[in-house]
Biopython code that builds the backbone (N, CA, C, O; Angstrom):
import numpy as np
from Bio.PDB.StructureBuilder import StructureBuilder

atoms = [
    (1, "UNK", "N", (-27.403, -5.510, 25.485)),
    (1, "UNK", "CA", (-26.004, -5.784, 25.297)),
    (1, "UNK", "C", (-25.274, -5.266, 26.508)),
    (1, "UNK", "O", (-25.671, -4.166, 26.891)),
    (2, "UNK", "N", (-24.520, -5.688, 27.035)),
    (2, "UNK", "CA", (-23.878, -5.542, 28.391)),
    (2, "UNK", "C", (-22.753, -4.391, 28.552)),
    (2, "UNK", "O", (-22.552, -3.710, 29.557)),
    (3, "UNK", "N", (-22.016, -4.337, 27.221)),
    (3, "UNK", "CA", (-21.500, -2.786, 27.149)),
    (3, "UNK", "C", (-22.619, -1.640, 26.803)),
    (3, "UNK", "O", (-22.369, -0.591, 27.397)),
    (4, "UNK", "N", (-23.501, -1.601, 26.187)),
    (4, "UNK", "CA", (-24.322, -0.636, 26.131)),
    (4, "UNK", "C", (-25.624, -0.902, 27.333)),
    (4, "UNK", "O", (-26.374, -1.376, 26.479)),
    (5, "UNK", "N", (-26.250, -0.954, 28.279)),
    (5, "UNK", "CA", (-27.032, -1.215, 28.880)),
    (5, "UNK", "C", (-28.555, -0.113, 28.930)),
    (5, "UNK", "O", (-29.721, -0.347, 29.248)),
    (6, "UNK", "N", (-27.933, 0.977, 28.510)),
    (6, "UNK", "CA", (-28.711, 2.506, 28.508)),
    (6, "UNK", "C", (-29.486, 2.356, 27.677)),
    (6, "UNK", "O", (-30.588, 2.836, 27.944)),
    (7, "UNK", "N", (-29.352, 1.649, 26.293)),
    (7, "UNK", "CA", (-29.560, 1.903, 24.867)),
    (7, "UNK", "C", (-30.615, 0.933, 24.940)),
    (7, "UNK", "O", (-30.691, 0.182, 25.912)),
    (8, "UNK", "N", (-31.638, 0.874, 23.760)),
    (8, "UNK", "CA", (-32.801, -0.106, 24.194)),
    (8, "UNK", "C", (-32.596, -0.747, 23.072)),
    (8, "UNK", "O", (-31.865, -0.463, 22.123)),
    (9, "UNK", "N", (-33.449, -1.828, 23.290)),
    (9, "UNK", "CA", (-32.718, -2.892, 21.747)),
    (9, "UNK", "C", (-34.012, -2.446, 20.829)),
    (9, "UNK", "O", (-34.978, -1.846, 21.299)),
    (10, "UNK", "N", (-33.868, -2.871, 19.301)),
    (10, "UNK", "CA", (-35.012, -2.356, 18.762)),
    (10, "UNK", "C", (-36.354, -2.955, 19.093)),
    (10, "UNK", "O", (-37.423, -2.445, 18.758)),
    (11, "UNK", "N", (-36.179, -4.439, 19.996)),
    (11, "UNK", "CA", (-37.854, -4.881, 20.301)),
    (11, "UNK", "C", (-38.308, -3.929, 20.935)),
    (11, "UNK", "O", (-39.458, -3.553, 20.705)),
    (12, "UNK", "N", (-37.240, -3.083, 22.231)),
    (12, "UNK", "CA", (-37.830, -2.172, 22.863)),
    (12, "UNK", "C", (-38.248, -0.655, 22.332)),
    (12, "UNK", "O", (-38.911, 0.301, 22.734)),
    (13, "UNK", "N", (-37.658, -0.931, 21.481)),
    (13, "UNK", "CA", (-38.382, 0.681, 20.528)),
    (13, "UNK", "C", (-39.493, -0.251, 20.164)),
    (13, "UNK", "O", (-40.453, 0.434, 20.515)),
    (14, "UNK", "N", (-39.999, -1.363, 19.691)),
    (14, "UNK", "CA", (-41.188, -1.282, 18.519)),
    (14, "UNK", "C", (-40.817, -1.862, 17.316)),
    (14, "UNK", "O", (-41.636, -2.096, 16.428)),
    (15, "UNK", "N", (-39.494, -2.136, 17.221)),
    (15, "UNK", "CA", (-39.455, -2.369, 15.713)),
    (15, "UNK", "C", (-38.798, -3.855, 15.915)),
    (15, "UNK", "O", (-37.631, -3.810, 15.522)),
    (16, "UNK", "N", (-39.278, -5.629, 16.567)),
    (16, "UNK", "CA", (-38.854, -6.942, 16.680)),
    (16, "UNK", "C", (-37.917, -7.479, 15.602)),
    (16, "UNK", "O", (-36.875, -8.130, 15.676)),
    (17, "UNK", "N", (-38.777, -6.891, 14.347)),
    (17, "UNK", "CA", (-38.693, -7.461, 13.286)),
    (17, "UNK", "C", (-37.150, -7.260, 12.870)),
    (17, "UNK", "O", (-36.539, -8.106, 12.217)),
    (18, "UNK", "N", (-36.688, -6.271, 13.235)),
    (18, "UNK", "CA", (-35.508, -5.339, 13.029)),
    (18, "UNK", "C", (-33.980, -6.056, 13.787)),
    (18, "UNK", "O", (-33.898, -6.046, 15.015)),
    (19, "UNK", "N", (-33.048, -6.540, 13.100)),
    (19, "UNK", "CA", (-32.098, -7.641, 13.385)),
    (19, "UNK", "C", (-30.510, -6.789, 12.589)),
    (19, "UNK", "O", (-30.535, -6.748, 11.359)),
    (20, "UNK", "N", (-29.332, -6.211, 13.245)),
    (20, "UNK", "CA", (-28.616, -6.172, 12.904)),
    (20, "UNK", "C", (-27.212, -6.210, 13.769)),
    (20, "UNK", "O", (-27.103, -5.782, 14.918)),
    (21, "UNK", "N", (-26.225, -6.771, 13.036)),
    (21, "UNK", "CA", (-24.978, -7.260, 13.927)),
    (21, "UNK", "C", (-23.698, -7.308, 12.966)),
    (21, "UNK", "O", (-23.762, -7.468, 11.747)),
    (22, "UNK", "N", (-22.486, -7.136, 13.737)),
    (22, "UNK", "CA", (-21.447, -7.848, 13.264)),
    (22, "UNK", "C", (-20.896, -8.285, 13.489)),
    (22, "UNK", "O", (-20.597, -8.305, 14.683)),
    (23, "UNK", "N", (-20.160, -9.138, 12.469)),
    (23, "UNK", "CA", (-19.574, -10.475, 12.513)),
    (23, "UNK", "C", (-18.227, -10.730, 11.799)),
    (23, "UNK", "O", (-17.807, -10.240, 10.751)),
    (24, "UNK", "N", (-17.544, -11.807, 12.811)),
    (24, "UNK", "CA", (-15.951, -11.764, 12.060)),
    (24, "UNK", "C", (-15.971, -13.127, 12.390)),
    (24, "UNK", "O", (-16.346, -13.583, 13.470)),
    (25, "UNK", "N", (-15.320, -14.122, 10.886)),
    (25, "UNK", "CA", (-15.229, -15.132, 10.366)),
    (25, "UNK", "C", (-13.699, -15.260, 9.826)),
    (25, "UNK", "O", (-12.903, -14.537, 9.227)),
    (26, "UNK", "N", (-13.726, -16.725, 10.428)),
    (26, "UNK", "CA", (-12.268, -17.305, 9.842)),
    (26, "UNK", "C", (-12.155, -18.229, 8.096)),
    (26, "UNK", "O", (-12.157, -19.455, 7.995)),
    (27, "UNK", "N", (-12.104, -17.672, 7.420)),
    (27, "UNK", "CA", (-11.997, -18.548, 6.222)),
    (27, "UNK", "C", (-11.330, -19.210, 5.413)),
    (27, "UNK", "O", (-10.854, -18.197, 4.902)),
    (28, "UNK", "N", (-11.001, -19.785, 5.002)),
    (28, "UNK", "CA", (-10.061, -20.962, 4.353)),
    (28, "UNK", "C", (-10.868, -20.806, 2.561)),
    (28, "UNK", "O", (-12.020, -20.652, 2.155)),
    (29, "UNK", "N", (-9.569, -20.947, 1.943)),
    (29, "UNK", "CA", (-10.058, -21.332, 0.498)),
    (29, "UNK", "C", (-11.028, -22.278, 0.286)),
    (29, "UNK", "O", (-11.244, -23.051, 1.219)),
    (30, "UNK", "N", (-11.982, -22.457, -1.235)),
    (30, "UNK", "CA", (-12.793, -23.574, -1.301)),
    (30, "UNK", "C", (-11.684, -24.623, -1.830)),
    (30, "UNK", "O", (-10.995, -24.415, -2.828)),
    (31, "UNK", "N", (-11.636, -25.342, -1.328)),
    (31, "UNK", "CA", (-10.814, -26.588, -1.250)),
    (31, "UNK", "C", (-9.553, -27.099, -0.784)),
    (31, "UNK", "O", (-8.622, -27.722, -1.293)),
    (32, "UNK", "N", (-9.875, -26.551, 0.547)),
    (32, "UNK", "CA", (-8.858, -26.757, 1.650)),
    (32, "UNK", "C", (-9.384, -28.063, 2.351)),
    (32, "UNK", "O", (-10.443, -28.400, 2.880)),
    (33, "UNK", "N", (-8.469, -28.500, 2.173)),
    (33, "UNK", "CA", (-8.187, -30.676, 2.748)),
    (33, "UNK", "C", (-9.028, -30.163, 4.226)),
    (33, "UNK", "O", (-8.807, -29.189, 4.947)),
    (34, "UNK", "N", (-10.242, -31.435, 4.347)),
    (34, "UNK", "CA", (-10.609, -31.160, 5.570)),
    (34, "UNK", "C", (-9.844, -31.713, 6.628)),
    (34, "UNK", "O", (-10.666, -31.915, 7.521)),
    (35, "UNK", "N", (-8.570, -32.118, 7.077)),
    (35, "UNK", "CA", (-7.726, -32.139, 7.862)),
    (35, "UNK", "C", (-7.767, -30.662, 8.341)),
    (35, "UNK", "O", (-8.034, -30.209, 9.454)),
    (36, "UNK", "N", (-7.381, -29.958, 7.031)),
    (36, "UNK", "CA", (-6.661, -28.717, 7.664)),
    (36, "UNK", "C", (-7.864, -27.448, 8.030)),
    (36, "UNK", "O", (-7.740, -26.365, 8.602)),
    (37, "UNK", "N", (-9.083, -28.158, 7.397)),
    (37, "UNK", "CA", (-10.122, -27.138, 8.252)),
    (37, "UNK", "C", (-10.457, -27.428, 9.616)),
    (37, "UNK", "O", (-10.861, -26.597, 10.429)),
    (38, "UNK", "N", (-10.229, -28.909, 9.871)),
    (38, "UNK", "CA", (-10.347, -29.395, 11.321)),
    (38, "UNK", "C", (-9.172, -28.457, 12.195)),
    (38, "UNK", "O", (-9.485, -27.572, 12.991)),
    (39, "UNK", "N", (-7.981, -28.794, 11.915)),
    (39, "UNK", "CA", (-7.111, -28.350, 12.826)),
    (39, "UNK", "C", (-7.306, -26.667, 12.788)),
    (39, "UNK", "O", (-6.625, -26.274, 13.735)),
    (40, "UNK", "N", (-7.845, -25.638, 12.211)),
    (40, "UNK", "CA", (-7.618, -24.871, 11.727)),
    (40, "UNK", "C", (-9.270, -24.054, 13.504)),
    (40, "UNK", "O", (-9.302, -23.456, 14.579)),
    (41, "UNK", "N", (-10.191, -24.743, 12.447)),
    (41, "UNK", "CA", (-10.955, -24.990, 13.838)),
    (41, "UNK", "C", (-10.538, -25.167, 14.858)),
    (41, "UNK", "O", (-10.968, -24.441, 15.754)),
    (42, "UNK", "N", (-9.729, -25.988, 15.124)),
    (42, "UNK", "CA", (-9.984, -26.602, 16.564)),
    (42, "UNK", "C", (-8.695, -25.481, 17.259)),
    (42, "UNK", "O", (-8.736, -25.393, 18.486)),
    (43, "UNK", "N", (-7.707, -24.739, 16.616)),
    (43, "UNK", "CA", (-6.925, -23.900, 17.092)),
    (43, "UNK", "C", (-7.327, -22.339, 17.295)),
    (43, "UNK", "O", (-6.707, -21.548, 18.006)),
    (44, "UNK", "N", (-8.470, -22.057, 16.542)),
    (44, "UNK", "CA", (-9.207, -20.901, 16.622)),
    (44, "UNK", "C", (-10.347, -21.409, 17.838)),
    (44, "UNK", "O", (-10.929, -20.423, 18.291)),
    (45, "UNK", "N", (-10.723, -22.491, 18.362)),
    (45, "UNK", "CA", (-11.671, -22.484, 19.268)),
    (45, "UNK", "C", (-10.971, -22.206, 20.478)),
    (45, "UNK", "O", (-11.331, -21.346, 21.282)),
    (46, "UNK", "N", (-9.887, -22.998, 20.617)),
    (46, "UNK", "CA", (-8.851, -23.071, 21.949)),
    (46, "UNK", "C", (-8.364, -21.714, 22.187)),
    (46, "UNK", "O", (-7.891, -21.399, 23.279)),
    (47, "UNK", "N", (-8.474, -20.793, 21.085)),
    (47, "UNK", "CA", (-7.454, -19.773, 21.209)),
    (47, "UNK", "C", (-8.751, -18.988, 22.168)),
    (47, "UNK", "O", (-8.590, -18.638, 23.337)),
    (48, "UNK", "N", (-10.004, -18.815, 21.404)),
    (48, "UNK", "CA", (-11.040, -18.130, 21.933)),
    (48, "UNK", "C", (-11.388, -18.317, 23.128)),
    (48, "UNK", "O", (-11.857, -17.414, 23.821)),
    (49, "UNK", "N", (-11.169, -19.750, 23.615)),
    (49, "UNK", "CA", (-11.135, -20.044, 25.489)),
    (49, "UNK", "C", (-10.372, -19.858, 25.778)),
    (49, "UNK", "O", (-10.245, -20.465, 26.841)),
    (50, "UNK", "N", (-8.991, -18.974, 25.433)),
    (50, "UNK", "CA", (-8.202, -18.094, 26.258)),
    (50, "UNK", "C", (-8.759, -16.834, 27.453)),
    (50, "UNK", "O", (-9.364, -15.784, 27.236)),
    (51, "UNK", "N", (-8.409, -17.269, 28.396)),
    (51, "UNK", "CA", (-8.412, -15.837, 29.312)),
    (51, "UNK", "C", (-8.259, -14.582, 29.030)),
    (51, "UNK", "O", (-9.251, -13.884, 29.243)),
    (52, "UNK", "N", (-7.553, -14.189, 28.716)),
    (52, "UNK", "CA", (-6.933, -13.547, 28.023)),
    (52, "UNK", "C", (-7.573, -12.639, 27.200)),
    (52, "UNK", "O", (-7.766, -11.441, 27.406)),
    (53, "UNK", "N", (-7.978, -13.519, 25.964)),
    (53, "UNK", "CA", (-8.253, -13.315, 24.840)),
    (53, "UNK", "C", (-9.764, -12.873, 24.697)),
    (53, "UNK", "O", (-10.158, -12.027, 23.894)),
    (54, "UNK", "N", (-10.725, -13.719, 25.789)),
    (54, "UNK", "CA", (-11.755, -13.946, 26.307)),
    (54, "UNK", "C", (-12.394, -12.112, 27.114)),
    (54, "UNK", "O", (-13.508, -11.589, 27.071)),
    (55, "UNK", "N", (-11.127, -11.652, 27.735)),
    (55, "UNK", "CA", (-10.930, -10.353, 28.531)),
    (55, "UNK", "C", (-11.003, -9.529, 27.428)),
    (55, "UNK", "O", (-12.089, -9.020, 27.153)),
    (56, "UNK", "N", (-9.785, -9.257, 26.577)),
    (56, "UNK", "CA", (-9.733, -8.501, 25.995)),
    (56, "UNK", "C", (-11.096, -8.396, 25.011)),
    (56, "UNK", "O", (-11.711, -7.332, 25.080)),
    (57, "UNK", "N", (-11.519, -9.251, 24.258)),
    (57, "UNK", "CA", (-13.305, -9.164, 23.749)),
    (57, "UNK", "C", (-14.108, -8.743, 24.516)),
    (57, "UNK", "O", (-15.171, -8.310, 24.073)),
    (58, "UNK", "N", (-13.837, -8.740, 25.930)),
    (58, "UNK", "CA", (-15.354, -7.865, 26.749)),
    (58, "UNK", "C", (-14.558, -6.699, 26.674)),
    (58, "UNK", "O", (-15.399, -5.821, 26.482)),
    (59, "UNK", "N", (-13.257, -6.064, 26.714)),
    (59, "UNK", "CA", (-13.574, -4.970, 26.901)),
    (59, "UNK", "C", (-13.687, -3.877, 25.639)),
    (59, "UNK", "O", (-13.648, -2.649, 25.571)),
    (60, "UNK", "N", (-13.836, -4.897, 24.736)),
    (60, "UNK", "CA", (-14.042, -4.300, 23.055)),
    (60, "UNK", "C", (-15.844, -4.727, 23.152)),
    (60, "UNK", "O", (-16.554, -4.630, 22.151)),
    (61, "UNK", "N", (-16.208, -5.040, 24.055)),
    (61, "UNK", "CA", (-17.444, -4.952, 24.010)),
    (61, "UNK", "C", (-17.990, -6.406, 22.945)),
    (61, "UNK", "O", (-19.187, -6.600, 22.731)),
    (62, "UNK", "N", (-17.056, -7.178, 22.458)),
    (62, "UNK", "CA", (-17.500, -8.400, 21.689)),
    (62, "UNK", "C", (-17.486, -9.480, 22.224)),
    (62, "UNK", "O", (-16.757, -9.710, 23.189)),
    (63, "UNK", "N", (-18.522, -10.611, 21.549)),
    (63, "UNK", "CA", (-19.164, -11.717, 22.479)),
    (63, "UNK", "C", (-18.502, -12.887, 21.118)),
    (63, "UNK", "O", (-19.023, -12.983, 20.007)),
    (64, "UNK", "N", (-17.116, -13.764, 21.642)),
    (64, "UNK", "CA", (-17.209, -14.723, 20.852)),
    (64, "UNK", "C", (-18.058, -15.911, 20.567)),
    (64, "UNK", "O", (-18.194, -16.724, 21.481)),
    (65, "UNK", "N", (-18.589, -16.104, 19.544)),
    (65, "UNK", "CA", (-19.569, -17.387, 19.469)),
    (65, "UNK", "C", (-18.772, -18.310, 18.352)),
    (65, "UNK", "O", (-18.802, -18.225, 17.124)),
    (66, "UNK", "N", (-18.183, -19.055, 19.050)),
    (66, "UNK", "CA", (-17.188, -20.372, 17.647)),
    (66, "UNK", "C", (-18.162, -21.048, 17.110)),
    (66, "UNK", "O", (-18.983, -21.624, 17.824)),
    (67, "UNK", "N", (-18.219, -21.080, 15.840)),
    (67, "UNK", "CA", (-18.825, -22.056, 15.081)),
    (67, "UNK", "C", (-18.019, -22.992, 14.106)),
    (67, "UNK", "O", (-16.889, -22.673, 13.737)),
    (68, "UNK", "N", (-18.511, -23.929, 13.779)),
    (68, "UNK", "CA", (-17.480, -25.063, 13.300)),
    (68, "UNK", "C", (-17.768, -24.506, 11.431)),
    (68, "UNK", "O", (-18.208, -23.389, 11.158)),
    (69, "UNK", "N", (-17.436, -25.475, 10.456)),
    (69, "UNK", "CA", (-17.391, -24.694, 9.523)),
    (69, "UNK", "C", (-19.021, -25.349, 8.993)),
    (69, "UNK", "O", (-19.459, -24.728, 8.024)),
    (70, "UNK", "N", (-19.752, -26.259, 9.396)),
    (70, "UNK", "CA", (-20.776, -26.084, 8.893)),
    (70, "UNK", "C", (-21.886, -25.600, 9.096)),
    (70, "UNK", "O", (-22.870, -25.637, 8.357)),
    (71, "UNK", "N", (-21.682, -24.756, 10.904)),
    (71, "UNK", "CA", (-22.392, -24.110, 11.341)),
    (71, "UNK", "C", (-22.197, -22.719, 10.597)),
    (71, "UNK", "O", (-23.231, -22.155, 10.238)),
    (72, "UNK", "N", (-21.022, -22.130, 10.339)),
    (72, "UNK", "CA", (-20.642, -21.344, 9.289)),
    (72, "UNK", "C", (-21.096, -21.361, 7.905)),
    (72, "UNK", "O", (-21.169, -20.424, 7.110)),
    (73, "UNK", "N", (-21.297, -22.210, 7.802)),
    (73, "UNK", "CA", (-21.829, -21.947, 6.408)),
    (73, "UNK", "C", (-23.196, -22.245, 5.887)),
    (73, "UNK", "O", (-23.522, -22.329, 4.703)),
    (74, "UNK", "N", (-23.770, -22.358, 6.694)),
    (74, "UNK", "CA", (-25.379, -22.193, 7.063)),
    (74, "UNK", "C", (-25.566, -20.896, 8.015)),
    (74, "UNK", "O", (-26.764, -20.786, 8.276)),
    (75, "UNK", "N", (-24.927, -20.050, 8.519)),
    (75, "UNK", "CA", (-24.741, -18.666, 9.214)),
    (75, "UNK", "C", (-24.729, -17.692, 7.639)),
    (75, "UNK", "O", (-25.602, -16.845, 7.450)),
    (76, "UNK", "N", (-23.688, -17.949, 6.657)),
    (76, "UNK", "CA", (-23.096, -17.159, 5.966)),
    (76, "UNK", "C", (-24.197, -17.194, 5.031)),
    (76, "UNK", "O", (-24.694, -16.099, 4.765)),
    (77, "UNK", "N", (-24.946, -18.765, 4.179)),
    (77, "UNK", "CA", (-26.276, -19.004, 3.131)),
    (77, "UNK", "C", (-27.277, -17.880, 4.355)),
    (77, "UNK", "O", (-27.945, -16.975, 3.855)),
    (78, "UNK", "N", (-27.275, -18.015, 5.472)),
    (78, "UNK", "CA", (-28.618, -17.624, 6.004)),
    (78, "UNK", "C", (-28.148, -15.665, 5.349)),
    (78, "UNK", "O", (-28.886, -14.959, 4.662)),
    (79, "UNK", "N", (-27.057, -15.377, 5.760)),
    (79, "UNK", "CA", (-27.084, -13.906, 6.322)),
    (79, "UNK", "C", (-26.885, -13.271, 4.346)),
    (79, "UNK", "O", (-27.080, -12.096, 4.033)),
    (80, "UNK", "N", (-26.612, -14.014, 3.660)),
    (80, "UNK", "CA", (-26.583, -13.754, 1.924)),
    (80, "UNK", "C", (-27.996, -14.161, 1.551)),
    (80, "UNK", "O", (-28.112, -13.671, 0.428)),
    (81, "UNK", "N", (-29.028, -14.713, 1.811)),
    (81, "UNK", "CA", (-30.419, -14.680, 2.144)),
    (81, "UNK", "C", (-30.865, -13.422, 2.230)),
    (81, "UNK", "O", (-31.489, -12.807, 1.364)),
    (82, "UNK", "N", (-30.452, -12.953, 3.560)),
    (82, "UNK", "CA", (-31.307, -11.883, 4.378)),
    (82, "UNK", "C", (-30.858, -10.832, 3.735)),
    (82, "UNK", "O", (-31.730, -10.132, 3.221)),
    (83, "UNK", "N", (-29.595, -10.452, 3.583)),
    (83, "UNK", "CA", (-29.129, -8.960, 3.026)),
    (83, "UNK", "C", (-29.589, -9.104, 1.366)),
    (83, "UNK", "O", (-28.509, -8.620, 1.028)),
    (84, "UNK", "N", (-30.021, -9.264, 0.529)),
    (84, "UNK", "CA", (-29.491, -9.694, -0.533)),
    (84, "UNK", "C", (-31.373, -9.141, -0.962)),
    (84, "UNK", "O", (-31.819, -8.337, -1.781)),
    (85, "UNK", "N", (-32.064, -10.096, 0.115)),
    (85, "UNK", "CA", (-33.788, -9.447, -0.022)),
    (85, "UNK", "C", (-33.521, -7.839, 0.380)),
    (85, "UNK", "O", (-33.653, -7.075, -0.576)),
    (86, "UNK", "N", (-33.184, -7.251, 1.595)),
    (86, "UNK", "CA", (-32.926, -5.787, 1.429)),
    (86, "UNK", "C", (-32.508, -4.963, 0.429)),
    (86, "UNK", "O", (-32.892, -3.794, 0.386)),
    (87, "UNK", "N", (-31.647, -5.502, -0.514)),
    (87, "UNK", "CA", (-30.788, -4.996, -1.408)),
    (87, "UNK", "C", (-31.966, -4.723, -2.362)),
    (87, "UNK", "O", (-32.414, -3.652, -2.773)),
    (88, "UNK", "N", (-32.388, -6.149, -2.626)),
    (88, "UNK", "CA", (-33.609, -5.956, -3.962)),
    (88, "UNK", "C", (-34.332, -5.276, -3.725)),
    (88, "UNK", "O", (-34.422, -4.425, -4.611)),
    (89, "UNK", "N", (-35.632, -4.994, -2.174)),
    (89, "UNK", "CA", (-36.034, -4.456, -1.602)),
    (89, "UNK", "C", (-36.200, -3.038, -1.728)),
    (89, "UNK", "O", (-37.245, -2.451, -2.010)),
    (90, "UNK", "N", (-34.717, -2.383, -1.417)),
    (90, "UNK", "CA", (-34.386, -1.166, -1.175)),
    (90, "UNK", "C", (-34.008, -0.479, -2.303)),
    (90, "UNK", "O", (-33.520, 0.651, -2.295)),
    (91, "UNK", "N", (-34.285, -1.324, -3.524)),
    (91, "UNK", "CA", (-33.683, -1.043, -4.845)),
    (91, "UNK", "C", (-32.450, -0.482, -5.257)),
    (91, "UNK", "O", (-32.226, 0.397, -6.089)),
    (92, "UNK", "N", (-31.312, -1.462, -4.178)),
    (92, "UNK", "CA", (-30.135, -0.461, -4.320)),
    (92, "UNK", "C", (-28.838, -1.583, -5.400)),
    (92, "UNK", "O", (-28.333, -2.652, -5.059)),
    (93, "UNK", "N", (-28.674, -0.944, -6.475)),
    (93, "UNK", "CA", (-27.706, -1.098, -7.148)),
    (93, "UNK", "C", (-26.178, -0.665, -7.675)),
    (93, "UNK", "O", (-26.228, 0.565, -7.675)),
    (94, "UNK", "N", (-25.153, -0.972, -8.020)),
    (94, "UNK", "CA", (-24.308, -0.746, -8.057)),
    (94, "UNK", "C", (-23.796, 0.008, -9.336)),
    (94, "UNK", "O", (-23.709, -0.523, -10.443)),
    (95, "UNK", "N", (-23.475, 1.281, -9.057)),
    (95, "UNK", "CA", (-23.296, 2.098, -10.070)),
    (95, "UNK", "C", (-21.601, 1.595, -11.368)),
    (95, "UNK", "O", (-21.344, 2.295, -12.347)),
]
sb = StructureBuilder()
sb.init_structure("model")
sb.init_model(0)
sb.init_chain("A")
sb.init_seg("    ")
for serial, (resi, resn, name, xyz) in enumerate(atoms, 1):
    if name == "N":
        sb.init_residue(resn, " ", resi, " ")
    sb.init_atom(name, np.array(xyz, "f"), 0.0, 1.0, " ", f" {name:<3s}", serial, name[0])
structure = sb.get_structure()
């Protein structure tokens, strides 16, 4: 990662298998007119190819990646997949 460069990623410890990140998503109610998820998109992509905006994320150390909403929501099924086996996994429940 380009703000941390010192730090080794976990392939380089040994552990490949080992995957964690975060993530910030734009969301709209379920049943928002796809007009207005289009435009809604297409003003959050433009905003993110701001200069600007583009600057200020490197120096917070974050990498924007726009996804449209059905790349989103095959991101969101994948990552409620993955956490969800840890949970069961780790046998952790909610008191």
């Amino acid at each position: 990662w380009p703000a941390l460069p010192e730090v080794p990623t976990f392939r380089e410890l040994g552990m490949p298998e080992l995957q964690a990140s975060s993530w910030v998503a734009l969301l709209a109610p379920a049943g928002t007119p796809a007009p207005v998820v289009a435009r809604l998109d297409a003003a959050t992509r433009a905003a993110l190819e701001a200069p600007e905006l583009r600057a200020r994320f490197a120096d917070l150390g974050l990498e924007p990646f726009p996804a449209g909403p059905d790349e989103l929501r095959a991101f969101l099924a994948q990552e409620i997949t993955r956490w969800l086996g840890v949970v069961r996994r780790a046998g952790i429940r909610l008191d």
